[in-house]
C-alpha positions in Angstrom: 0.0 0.0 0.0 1.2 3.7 -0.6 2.3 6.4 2.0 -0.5 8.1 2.4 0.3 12.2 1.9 -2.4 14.3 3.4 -1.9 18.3 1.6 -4.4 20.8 3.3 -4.2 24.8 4.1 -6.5 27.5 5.0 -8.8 29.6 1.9 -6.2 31.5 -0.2 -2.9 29.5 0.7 -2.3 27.9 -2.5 -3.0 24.3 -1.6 -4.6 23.9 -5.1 -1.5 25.0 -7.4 0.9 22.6 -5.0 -0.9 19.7 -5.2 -0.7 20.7 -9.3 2.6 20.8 -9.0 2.7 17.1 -7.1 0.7 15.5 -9.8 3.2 17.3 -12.4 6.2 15.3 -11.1 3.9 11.9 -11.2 2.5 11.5 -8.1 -1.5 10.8 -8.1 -3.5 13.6 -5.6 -7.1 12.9 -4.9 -8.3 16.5 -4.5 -11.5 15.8 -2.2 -13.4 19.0 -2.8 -13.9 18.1 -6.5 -14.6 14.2 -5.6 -17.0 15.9 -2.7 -18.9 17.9 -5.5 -19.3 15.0 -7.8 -20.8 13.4 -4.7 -23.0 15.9 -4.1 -24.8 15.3 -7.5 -25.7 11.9 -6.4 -29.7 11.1 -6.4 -28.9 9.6 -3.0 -27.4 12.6 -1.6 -29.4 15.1 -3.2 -32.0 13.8 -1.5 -30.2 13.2 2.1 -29.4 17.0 1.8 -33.1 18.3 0.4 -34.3 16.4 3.8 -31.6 17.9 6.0 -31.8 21.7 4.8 -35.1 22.1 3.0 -36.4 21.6 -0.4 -35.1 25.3 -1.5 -31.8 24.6 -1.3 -32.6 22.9 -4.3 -32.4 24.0 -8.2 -33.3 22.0 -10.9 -33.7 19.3 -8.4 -29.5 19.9 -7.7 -28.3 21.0 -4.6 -27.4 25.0 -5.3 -24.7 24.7 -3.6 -24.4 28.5 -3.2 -27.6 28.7 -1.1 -25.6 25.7 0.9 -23.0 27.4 1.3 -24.3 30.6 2.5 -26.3 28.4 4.8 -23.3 26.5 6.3 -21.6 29.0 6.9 -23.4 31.3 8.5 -24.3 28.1 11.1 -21.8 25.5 12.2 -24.3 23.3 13.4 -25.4 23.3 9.9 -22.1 22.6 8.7 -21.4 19.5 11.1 -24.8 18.3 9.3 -23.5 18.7 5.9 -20.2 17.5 6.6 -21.6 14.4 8.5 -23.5 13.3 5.2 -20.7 13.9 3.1 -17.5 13.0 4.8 -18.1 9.1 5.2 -19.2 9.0 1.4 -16.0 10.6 0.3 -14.0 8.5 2.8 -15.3 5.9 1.2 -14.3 6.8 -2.4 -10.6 7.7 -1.2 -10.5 4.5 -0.1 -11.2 2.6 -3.3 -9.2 5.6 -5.1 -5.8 4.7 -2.8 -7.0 1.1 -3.9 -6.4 1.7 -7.4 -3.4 3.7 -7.0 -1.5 0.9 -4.5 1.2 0.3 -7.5 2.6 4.1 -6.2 4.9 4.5 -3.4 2.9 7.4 -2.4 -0.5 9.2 -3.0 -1.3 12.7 -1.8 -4.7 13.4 -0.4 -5.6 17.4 -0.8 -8.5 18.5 1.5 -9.6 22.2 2.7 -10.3 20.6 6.4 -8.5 17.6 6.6 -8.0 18.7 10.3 -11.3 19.8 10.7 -12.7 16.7 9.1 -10.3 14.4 11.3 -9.2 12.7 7.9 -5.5 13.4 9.0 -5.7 11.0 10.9 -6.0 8.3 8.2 -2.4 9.5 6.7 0.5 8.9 7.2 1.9 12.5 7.0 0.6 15.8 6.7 1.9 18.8 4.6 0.4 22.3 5.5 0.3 24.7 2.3 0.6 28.1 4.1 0.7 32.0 3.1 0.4 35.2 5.5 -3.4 36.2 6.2 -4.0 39.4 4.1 -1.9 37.8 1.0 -4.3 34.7 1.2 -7.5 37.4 1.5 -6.1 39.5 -1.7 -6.2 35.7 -3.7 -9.1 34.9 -2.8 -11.1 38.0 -3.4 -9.0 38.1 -7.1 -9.9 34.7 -7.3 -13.7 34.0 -6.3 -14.9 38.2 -6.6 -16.6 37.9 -3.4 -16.6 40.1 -0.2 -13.6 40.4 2.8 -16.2 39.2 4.9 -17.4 36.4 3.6 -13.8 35.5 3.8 -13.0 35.7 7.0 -16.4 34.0 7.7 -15.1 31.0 6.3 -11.3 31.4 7.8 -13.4 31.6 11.2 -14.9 28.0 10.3 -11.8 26.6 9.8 -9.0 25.7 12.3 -6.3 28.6 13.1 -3.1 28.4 11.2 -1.1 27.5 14.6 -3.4 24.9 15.7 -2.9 23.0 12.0 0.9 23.7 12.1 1.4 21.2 15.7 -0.3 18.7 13.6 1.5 18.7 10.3 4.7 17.2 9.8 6.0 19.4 7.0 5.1 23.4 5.9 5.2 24.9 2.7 4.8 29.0 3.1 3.8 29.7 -0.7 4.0 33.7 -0.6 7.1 33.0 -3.3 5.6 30.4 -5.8 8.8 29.0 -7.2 10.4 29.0 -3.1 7.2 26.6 -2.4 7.9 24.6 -5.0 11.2 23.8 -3.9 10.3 22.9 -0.6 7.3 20.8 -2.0 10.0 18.8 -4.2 12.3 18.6 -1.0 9.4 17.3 0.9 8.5 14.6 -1.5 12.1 13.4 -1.8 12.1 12.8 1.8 8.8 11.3 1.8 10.1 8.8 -0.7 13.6 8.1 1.0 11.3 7.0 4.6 
């Protein structure tokens, strides 16, 4: 079986263009956001969801996952609700995913709250993707076009920068692009040589 490489940062750190970069130099990266969205447009789910939050949260019998989101975030009970119905099915995907992928000595697994989900504990190391607050703010409002609020409400929902760092085993500050992707190439020549 492969080292498993869990890859997760805060909103506006980057994580997305390093675990690029990984799957560049060969190395498979299940990015769980995406594989969490497919879910999300299963019939099964859809209607888990529709019974959860109420039938407007639906569009075109989909989940609009922009009236989700504005829900969940504005309500963390609402979010440990969404996350409970989608967090085992996705688990259960990366599972059959590290399955097909067991001929590689090791596999990166990229997830927004992979502390916050308690799926770090699944892997067998944990690289944080970080960048100073206001720089991962300017990336994300060039980036998405929405509001410095709506921002910070979703860096309140996740876990503080300090509080991920005591549980990762490696950091990657990406303020300079080509300086993190040394240190991501550094890392994953270590990784290999355990």
């Amino acid at each position: 079986m492969p080292k498993i490489i869990g890859l997760t940062g805060g909103i506006g750190s980057g994580k997305s263009t390093i675990a690029k970069h990984i799957e560049q130099l060969g190395i498979p990266v299940y990015i769980a956001d995406i594989e969490a969205k497919k879910i999300l447009e299963t019939k099964v789910i859809i209607d888990r969801i529709s019974d959860a939050f109420g039938h407007d949260i639906l569009e075109n019998q989909k989940i609009d996952r922009k009236k989700l989101s504005k829900v969940v975030f504005e309500n963390p009970e609402k979010l440990k609700t969404l996350n409970s119905i989608i967090h085992p099915e996705v688990a259960k995907h990366f599972k059959n995913w590290v399955q097909e992928n067991q001929n590689h000595q090791i596999v990166v697994k990229e997830a927004a709250i992979l502390f916050e989900s308690g799926s770090y504990k699944n892997c067998d190391k944990v690289i944080l993707v970080t960048a100073p607050k206001e720089t991962r703010i300017q990336r994300v409002i060039n980036r998405d076009n929405i509001s410095r609020e709506e921002i910070e409400n979703r860096m309140a929902n996740q876990w503080s920068e300090e509080k991920k760092k005591e549980l990762s085993d490696f950091v990657i500050i990406n303020e300079d692009l080509q300086e993190a992707y040394k240190t991501t190439e550094m890392i994953l020549s270590l990784l290999r040589n355990k």
